[in-house]
N, C-alpha and C positions, 0 to 999 in steps of 0.2 A: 022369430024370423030366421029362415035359412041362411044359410051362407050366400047363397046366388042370387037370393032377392036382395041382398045388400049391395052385391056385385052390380048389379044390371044399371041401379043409380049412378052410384059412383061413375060408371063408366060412360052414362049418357053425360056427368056432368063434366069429365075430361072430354068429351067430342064437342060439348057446347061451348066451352070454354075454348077450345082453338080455332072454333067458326068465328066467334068472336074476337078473339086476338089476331087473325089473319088479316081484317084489313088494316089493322097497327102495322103490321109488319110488311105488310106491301105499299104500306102511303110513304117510305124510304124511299129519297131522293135516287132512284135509280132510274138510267134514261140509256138507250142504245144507241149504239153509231158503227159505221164501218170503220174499220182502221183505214184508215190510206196514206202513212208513213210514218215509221220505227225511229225516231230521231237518238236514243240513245237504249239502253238496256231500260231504264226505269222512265221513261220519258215518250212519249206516242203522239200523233195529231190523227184525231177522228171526226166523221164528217156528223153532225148531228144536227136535224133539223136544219140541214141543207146549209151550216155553218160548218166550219174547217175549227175543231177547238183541239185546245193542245194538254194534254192529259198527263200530269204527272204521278206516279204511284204511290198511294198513302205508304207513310211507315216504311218503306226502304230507302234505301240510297247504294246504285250501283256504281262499279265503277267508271270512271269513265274512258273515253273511247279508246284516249290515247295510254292509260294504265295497261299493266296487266290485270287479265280478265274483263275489260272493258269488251273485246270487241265480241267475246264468246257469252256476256249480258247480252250485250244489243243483237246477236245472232238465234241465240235464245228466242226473244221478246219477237224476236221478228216470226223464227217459226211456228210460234205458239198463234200468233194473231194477226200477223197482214194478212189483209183482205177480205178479214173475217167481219162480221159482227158481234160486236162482244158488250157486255153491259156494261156498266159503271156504275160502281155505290159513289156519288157523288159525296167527299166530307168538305168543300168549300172551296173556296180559292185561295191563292198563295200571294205573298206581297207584290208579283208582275201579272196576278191575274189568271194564272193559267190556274185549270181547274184541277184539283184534288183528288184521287181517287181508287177504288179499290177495282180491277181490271177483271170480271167474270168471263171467262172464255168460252165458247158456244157448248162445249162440252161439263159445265160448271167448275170445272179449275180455277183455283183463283193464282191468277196469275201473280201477283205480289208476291204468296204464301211460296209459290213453286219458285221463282228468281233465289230466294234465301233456304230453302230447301237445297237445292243444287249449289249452294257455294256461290253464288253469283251476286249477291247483294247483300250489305247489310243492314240489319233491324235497327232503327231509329229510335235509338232509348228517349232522345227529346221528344220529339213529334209523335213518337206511336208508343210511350212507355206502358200505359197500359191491355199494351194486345199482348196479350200471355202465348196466345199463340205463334205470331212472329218471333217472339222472343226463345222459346223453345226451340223454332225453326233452327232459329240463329247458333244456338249454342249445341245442339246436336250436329248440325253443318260443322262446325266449329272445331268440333271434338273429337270429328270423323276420318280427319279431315278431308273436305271438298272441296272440290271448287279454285276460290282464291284462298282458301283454308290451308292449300296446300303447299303455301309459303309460309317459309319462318316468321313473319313479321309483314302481311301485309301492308299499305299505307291505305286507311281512309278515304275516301272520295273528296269529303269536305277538309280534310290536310293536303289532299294533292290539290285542292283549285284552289285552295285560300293561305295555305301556310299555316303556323299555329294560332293566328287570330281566327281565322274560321272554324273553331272546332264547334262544331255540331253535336256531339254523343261522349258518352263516359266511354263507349266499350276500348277496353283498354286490352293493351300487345297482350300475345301471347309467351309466357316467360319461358 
């Protein structure tokens, strides 16, 4: 047998093989809505199915409004997607209910990944430890420094709302 009669198989069976996997991968909880208000850099309310639902970003945590870098997050978040329609990979809801979520931008950005890209948020070693990608994000932002990076010694979001009982993540100062 030639080489290209072996080929022609093989390659029918990588194209059957993603026809097949493609409705795996599209039966993911993903649902659209318009944004219609930026409540914080990591935090959104969109309208879906004619419901007002409040959207909070898997795996980061920004700062908040009254930090530094809080209000260049939420300025951020706002240019990227008010008034837009943008998707959601829905991962569930949070102890108040609001829903969980990865933010696709109409342009497919994911809007999570770009927040902690630019120094603007950090990666959530509890909640999201295994996204290698956030995590990269984080430490190249980090390294670079951007962002809120650009301080000596940031303060955490969940150490500025909660004090040291709220710690939320290992990611520890920069020395």
């Amino acid at each position: 047998m030639k080489r290209n009669q072996v080929a022609l198989p093989l390659s029918f069976l990588l194209v059957l093989f993603a026809m097949l996997a493609r409705p795996l991968i599209a039966s993911a909880d993903i649902f659209s809505g318009k944004v219609v208000s930026v409540v914080d850099g990591d935090t959104i309310n969109i309208l879906h199915d004619n419901v007002r639902e409040k959207v909070i970003l898997y795996g980061i945590d920004c700062p908040e409004t009254a930090q530094s870098f809080g209000a260049e997050a939420k300025k951020f978040t706002d240019d990227a997607c008010y008034g837009k329609v943008v998707n959601v990979e829905d991962h569930g809801k949070d102890a108040r209910g609001r829903t969980i979520g990865v933010v696709l931008l109409p342009d497919g950005t994911n809007l999570n990944r770009a927040l902690v890209k630019q120094g603007l948020a950090w990666w959530s070693d509890k909640f999201a430890a295994k996204d290698a990608t956030l995590k990269q994000l984080h430490e190249t932002a980090r390294a670079s420094p951007v962002g809120l990076w650009a301080e000596p010694n940031p303060i955490p979001p969940w150490i500025f709302r909660n004090g040291d009982k709220g710690v939320q993540a290992t990611v520890m100062p920069r020395q």
